[in-house]
PDB file of N, CA, C and O in Angstrom:
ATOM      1  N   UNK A   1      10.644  24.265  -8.735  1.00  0.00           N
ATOM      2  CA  UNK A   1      10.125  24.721 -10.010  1.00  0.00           C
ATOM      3  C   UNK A   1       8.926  23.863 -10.413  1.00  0.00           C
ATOM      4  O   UNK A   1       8.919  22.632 -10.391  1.00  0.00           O
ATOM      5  N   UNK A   2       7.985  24.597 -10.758  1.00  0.00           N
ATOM      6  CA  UNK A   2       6.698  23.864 -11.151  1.00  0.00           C
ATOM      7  C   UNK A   2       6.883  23.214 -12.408  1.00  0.00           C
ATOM      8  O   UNK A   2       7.509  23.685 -13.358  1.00  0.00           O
ATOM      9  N   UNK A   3       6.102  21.716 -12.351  1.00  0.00           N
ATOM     10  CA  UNK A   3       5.866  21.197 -13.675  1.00  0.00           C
ATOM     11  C   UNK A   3       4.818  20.841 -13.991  1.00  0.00           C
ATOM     12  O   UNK A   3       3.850  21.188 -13.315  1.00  0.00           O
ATOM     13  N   UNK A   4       4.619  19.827 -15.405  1.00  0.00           N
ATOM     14  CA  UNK A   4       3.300  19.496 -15.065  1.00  0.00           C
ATOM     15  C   UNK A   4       3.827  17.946 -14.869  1.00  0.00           C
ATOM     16  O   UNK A   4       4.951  17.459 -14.991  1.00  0.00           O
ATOM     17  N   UNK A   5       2.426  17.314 -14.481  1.00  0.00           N
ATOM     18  CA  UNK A   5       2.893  16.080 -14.351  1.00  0.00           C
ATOM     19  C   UNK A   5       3.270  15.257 -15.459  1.00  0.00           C
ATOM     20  O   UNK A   5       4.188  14.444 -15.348  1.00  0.00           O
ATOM     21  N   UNK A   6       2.769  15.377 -16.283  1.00  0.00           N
ATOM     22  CA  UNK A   6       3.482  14.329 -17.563  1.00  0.00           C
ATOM     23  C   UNK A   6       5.276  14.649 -17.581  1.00  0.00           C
ATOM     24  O   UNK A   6       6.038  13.910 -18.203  1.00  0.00           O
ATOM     25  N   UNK A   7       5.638  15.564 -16.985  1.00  0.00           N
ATOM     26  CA  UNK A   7       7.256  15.674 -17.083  1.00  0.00           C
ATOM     27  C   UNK A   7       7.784  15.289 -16.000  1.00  0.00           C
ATOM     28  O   UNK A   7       8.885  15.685 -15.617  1.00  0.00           O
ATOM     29  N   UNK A   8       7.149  14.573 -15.459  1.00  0.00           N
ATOM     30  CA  UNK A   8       7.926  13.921 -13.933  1.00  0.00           C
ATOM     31  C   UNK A   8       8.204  12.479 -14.032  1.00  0.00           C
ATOM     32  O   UNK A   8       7.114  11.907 -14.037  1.00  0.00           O
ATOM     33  N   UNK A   9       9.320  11.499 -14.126  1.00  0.00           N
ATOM     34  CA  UNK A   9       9.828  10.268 -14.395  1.00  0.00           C
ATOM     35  C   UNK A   9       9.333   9.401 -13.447  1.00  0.00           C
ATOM     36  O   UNK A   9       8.968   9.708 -12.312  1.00  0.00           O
ATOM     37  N   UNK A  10       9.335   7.778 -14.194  1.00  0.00           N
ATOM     38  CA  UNK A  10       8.575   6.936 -13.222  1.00  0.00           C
ATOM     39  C   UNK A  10      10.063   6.707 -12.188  1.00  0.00           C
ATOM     40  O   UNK A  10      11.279   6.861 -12.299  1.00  0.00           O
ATOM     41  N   UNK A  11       9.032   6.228 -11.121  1.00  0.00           N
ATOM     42  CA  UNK A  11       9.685   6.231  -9.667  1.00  0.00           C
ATOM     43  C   UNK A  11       9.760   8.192  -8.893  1.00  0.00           C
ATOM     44  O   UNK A  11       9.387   8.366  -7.733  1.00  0.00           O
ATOM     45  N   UNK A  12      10.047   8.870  -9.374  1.00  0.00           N
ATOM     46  CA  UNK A  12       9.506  10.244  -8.621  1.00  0.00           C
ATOM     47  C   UNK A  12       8.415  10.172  -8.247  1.00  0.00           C
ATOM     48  O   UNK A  12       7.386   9.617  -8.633  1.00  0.00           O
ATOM     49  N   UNK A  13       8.986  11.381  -6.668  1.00  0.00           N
ATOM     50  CA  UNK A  13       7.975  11.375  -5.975  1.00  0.00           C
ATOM     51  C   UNK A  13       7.381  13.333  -6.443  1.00  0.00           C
ATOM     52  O   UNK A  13       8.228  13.876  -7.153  1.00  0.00           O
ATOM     53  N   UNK A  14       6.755  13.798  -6.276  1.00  0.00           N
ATOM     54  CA  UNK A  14       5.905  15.418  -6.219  1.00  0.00           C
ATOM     55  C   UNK A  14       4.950  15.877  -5.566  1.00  0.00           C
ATOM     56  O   UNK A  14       4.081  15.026  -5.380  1.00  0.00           O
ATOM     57  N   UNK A  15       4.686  17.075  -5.040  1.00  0.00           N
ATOM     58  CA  UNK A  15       3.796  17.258  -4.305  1.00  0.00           C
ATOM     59  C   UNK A  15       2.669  18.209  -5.471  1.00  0.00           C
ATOM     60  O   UNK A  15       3.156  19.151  -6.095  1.00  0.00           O
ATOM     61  N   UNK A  16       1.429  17.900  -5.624  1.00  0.00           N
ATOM     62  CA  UNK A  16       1.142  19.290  -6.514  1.00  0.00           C
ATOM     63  C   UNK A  16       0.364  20.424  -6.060  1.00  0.00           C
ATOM     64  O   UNK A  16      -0.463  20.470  -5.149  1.00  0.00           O
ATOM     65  N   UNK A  17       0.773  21.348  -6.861  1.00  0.00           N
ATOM     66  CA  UNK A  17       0.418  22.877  -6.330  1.00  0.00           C
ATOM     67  C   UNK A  17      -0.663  23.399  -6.774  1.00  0.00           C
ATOM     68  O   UNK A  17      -1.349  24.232  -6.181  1.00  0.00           O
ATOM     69  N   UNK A  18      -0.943  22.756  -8.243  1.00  0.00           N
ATOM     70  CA  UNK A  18      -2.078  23.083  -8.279  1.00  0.00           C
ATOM     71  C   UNK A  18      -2.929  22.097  -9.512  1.00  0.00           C
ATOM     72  O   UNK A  18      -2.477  21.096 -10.069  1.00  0.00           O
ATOM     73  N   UNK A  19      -4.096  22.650  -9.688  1.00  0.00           N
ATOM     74  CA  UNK A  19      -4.984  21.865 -10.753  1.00  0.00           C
ATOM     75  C   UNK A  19      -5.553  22.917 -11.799  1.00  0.00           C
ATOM     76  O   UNK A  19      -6.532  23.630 -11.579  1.00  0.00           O
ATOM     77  N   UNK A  20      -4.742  22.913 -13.059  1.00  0.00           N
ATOM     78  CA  UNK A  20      -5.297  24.023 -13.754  1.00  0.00           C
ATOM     79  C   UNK A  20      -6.504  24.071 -14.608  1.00  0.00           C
ATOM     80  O   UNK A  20      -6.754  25.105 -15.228  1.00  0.00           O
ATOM     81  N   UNK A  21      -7.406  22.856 -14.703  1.00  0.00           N
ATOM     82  CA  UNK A  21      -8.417  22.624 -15.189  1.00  0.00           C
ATOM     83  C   UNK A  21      -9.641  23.329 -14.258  1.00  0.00           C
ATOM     84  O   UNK A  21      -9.767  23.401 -13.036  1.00  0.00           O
ATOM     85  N   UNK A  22     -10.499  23.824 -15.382  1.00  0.00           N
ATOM     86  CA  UNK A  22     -11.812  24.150 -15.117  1.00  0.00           C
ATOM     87  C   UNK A  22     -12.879  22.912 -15.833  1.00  0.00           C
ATOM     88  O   UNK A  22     -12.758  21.968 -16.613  1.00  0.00           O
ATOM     89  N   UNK A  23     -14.572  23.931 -14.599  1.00  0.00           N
ATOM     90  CA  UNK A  23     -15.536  23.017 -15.215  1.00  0.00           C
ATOM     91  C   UNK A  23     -15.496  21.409 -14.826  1.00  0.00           C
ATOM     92  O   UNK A  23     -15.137  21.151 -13.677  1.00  0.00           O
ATOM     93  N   UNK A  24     -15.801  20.429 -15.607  1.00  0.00           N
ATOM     94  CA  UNK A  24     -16.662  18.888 -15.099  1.00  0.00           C
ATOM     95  C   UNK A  24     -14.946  18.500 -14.724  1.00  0.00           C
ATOM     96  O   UNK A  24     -14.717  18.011 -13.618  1.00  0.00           O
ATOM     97  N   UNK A  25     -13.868  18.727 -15.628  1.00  0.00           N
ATOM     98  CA  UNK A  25     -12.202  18.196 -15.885  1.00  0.00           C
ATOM     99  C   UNK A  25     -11.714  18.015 -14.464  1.00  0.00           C
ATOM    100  O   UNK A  25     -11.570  17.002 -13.779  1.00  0.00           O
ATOM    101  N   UNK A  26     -11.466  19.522 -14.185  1.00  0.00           N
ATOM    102  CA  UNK A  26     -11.007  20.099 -12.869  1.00  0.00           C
ATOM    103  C   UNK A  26     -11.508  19.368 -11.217  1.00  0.00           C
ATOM    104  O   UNK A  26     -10.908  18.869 -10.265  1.00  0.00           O
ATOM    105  N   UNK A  27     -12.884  19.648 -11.563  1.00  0.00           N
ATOM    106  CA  UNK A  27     -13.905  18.803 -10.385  1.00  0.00           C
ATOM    107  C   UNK A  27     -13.571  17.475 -10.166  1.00  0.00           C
ATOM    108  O   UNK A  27     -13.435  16.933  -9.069  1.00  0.00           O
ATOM    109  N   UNK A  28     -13.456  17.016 -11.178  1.00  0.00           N
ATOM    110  CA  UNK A  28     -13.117  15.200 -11.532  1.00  0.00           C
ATOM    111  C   UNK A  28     -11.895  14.844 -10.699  1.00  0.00           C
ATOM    112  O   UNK A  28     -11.862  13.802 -10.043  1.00  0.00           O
ATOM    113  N   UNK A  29     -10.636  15.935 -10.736  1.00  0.00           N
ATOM    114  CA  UNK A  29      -9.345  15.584 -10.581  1.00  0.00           C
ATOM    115  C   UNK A  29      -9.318  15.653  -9.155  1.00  0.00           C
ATOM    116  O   UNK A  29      -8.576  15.034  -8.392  1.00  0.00           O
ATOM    117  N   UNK A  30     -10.382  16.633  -8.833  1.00  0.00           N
ATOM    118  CA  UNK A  30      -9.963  17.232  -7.337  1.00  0.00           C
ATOM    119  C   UNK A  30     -10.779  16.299  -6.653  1.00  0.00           C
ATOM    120  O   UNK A  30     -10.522  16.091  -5.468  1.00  0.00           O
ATOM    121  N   UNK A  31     -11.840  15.623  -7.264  1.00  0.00           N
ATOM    122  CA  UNK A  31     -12.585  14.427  -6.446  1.00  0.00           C
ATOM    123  C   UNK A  31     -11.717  13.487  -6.260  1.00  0.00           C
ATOM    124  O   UNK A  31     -11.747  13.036  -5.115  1.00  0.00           O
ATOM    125  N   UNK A  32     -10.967  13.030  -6.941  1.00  0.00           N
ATOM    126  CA  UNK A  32     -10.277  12.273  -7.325  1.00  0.00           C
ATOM    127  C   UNK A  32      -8.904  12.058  -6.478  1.00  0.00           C
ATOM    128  O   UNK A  32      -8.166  11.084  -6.623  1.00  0.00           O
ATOM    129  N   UNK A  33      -8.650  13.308  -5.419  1.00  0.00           N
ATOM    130  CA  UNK A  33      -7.640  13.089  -4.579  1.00  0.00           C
ATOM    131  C   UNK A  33      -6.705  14.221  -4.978  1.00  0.00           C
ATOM    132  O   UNK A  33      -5.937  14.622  -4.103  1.00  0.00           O
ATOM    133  N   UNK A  34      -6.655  14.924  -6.455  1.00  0.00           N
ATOM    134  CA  UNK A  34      -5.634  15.769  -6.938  1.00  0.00           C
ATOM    135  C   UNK A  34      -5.432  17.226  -6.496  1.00  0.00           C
ATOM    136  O   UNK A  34      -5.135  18.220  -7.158  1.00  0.00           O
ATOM    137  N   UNK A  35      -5.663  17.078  -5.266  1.00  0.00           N
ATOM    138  CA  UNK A  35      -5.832  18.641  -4.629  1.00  0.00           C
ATOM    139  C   UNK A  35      -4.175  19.178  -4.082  1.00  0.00           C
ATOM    140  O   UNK A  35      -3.337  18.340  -3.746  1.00  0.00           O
ATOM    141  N   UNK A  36      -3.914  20.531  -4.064  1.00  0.00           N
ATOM    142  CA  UNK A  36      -2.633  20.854  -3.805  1.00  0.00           C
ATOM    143  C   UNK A  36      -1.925  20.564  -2.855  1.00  0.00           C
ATOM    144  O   UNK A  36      -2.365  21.155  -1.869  1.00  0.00           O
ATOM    145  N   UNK A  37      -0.823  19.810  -2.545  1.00  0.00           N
ATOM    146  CA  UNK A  37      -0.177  19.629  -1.500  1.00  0.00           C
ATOM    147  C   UNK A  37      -0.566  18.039  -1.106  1.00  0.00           C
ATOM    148  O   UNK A  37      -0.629  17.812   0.102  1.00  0.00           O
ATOM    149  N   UNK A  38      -0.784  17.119  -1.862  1.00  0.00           N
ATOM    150  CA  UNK A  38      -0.974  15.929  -1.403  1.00  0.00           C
ATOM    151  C   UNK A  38       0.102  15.650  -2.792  1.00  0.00           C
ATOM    152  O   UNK A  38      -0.071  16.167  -3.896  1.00  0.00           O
ATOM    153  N   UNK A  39       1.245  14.700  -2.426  1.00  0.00           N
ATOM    154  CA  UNK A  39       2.099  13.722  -2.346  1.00  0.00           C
ATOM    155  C   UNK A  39       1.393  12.928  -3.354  1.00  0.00           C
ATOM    156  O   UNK A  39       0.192  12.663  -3.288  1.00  0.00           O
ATOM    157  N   UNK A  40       2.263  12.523  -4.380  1.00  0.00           N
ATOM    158  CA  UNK A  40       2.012  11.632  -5.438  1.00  0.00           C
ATOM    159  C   UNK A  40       3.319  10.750  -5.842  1.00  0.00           C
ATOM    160  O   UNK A  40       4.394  11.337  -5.961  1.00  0.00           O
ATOM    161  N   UNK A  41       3.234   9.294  -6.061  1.00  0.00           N
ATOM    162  CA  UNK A  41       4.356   9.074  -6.677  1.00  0.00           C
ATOM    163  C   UNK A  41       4.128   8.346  -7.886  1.00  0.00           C
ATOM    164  O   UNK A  41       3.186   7.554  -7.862  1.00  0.00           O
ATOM    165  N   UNK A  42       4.992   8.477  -9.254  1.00  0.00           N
ATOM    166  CA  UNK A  42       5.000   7.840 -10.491  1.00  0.00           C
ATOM    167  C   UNK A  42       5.259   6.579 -10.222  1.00  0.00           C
ATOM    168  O   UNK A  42       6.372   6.172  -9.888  1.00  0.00           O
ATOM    169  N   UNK A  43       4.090   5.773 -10.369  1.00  0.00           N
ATOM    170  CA  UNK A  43       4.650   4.153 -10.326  1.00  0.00           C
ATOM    171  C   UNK A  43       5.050   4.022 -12.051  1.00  0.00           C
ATOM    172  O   UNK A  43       6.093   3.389 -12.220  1.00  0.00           O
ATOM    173  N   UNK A  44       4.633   4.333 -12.862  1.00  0.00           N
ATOM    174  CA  UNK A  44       4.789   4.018 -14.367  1.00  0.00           C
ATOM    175  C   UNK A  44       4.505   4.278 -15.539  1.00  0.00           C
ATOM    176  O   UNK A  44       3.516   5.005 -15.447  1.00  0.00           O
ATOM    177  N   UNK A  45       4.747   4.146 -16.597  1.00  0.00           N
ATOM    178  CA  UNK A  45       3.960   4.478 -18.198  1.00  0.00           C
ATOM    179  C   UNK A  45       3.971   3.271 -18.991  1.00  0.00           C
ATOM    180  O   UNK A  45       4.750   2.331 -19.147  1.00  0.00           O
ATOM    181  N   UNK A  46       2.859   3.613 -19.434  1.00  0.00           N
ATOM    182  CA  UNK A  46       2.435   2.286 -20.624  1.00  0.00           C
ATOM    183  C   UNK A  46       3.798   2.813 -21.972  1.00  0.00           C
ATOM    184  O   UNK A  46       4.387   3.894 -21.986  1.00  0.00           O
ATOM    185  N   UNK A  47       3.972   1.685 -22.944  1.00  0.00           N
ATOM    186  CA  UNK A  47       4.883   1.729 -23.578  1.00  0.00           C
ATOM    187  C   UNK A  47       4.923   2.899 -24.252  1.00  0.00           C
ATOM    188  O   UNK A  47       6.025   3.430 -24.389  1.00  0.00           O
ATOM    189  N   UNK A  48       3.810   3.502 -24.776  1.00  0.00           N
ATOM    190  CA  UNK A  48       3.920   4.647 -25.564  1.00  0.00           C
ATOM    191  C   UNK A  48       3.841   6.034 -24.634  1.00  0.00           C
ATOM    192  O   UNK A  48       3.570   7.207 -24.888  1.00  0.00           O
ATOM    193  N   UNK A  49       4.245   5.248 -23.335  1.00  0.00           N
ATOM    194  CA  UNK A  49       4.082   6.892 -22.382  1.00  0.00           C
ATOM    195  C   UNK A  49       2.774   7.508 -21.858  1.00  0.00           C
ATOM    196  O   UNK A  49       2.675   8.363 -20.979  1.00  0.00           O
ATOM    197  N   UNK A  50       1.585   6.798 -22.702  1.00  0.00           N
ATOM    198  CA  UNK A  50       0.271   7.591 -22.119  1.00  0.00           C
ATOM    199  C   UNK A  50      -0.613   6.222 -21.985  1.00  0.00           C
ATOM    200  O   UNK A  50      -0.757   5.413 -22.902  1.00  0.00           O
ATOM    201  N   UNK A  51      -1.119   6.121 -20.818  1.00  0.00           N
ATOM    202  CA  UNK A  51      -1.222   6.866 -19.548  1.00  0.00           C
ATOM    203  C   UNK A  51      -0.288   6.345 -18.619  1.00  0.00           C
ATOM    204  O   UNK A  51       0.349   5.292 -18.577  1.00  0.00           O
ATOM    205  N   UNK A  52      -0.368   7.423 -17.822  1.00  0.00           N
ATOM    206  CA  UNK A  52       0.387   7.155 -16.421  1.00  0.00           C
ATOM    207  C   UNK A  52       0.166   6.424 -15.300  1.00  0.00           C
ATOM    208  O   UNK A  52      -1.022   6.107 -15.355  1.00  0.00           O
ATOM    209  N   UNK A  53       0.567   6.058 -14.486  1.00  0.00           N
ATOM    210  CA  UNK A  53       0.015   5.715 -13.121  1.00  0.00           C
ATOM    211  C   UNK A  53       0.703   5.857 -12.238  1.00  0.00           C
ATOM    212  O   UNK A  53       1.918   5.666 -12.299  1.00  0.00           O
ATOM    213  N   UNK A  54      -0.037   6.294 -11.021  1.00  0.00           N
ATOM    214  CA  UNK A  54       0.215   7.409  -9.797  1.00  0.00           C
ATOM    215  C   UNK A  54      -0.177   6.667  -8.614  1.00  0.00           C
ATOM    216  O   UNK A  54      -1.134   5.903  -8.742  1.00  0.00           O
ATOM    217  N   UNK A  55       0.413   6.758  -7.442  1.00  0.00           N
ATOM    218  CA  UNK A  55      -0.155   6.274  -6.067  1.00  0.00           C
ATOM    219  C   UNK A  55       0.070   8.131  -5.680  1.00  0.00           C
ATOM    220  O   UNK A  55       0.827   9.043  -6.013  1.00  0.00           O
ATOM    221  N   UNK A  56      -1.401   7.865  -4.572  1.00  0.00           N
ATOM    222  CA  UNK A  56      -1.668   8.761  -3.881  1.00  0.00           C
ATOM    223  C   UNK A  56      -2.681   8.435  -2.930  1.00  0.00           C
ATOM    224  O   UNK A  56      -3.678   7.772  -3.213  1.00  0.00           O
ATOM    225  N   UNK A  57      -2.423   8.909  -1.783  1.00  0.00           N
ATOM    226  CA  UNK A  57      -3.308   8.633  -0.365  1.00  0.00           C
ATOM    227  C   UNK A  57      -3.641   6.919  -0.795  1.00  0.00           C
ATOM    228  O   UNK A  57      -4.796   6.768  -1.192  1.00  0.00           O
ATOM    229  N   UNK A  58      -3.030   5.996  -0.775  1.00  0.00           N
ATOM    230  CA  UNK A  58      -3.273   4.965  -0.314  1.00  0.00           C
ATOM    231  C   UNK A  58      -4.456   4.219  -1.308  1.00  0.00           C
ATOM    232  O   UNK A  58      -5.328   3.405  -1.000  1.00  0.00           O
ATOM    233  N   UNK A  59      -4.133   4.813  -2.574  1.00  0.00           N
ATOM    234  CA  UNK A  59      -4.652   4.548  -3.986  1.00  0.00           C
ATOM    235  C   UNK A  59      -3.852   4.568  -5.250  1.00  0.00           C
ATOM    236  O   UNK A  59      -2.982   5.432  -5.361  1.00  0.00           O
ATOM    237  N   UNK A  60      -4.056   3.697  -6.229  1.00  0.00           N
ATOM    238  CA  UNK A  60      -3.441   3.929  -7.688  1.00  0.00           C
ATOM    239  C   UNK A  60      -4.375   4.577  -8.446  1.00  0.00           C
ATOM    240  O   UNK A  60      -5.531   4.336  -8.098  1.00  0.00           O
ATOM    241  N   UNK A  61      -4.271   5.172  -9.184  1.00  0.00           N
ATOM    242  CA  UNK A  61      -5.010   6.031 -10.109  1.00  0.00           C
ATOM    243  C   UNK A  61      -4.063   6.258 -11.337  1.00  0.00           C
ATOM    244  O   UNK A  61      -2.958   6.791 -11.235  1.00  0.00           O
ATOM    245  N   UNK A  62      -4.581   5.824 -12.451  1.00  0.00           N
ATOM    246  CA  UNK A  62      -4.143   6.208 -14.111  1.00  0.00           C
ATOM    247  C   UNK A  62      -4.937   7.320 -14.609  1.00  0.00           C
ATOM    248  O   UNK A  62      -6.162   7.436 -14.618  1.00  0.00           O
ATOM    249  N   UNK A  63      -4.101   8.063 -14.994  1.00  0.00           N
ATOM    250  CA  UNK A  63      -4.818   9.390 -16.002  1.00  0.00           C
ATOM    251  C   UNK A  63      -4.081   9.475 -17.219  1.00  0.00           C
ATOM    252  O   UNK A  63      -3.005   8.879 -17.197  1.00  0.00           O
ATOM    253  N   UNK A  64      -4.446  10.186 -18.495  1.00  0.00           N
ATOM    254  CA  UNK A  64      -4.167   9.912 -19.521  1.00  0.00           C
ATOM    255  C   UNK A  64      -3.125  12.004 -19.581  1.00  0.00           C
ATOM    256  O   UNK A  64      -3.212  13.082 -18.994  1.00  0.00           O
ATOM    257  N   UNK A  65      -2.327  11.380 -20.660  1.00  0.00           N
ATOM    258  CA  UNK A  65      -1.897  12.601 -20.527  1.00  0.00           C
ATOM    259  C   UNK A  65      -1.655  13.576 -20.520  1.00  0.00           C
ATOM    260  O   UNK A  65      -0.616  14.145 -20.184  1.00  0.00           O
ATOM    261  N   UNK A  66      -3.164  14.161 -21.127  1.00  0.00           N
ATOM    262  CA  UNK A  66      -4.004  14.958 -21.586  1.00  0.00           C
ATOM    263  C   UNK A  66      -4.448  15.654 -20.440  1.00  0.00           C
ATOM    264  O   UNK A  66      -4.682  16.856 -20.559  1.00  0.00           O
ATOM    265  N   UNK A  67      -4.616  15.043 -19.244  1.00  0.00           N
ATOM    266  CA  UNK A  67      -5.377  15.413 -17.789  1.00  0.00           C
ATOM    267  C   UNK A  67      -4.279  15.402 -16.891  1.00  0.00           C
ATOM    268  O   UNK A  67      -4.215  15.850 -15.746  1.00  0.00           O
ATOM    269  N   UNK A  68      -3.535  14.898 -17.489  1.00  0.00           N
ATOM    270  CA  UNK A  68      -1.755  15.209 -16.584  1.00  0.00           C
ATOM    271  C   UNK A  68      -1.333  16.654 -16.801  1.00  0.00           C
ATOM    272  O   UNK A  68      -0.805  17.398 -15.974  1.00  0.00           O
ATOM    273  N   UNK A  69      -1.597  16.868 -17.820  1.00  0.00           N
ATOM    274  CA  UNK A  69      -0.976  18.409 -18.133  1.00  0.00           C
ATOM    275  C   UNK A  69      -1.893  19.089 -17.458  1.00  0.00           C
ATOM    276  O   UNK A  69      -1.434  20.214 -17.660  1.00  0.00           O
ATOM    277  N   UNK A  70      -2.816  19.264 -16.825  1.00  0.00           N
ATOM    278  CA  UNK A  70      -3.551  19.777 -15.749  1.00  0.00           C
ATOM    279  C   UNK A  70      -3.369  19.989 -14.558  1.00  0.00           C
ATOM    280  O   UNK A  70      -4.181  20.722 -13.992  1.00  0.00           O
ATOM    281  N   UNK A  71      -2.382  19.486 -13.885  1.00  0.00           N
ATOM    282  CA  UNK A  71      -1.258  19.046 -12.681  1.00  0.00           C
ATOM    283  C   UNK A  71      -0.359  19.641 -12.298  1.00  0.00           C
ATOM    284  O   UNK A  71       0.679  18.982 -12.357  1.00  0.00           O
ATOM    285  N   UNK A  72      -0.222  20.818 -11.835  1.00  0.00           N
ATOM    286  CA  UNK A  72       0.873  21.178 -11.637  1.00  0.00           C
ATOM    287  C   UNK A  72       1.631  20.860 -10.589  1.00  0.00           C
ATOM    288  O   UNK A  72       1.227  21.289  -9.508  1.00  0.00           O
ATOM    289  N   UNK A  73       2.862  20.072 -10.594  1.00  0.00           N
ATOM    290  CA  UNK A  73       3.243  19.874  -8.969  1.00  0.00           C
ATOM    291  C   UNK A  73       4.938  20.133  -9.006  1.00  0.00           C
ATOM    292  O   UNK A  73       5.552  20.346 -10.052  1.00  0.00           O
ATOM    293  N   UNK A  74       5.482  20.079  -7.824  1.00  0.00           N
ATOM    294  CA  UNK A  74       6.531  20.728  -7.700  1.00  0.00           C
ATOM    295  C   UNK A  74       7.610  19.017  -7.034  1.00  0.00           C
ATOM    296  O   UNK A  74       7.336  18.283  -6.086  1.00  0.00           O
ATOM    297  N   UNK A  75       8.701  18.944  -7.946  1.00  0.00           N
ATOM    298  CA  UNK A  75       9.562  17.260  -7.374  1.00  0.00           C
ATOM    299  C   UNK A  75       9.929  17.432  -6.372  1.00  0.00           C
ATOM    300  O   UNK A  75      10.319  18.557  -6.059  1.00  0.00           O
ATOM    301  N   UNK A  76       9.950  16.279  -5.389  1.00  0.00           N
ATOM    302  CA  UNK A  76      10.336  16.086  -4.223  1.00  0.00           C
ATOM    303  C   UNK A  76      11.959  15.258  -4.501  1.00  0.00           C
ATOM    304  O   UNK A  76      12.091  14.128  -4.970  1.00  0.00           O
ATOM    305  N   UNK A  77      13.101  16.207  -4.053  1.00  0.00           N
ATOM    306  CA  UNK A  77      14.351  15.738  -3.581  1.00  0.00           C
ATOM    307  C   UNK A  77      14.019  14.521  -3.231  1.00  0.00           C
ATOM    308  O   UNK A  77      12.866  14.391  -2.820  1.00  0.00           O
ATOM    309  N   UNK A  78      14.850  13.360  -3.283  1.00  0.00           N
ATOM    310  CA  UNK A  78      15.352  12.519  -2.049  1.00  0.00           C
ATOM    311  C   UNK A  78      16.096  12.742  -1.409  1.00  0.00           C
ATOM    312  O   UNK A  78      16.369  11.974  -0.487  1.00  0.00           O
TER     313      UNK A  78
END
């Protein structure tokens, strides 16, 4: 079942399916490594929950959670 990423807990892992942002947003995310089917995992949240931070391909990356809801990805079982 698809989510977005702000609803996925730290330590989960997800794969995402898609990027629902258009325009400069969208471009940014997908430069950025956020393309469908690449593997992400929640390392954490700042105290108030925003922003996040993510390892992916052999990088950390924080996004705020505004650009998380842009994310759609699907949880990976352990």
């Amino acid at each position: 079942m698809q989510k977005s990423l702000r609803q996925i807990a730290s330590g989960e892992k997800a794969i995402v399916t898609s990027v629902t942002a258009e325009g400069d947003v969208g471009r940014r995310l997908r430069e950025m490594g956020l393309s469908p089917g690449t593997e992400i995992k929640i390392l954490g949240r700042a105290p108030l929950k925003d922003p996040v931070s993510i390892r992916l391909k052999n990088y950390t990356l924080t996004l705020r959670n505004n650009e998380a809801d842009f994310i759609l990805v699907n949880k990976v079982e352990a």
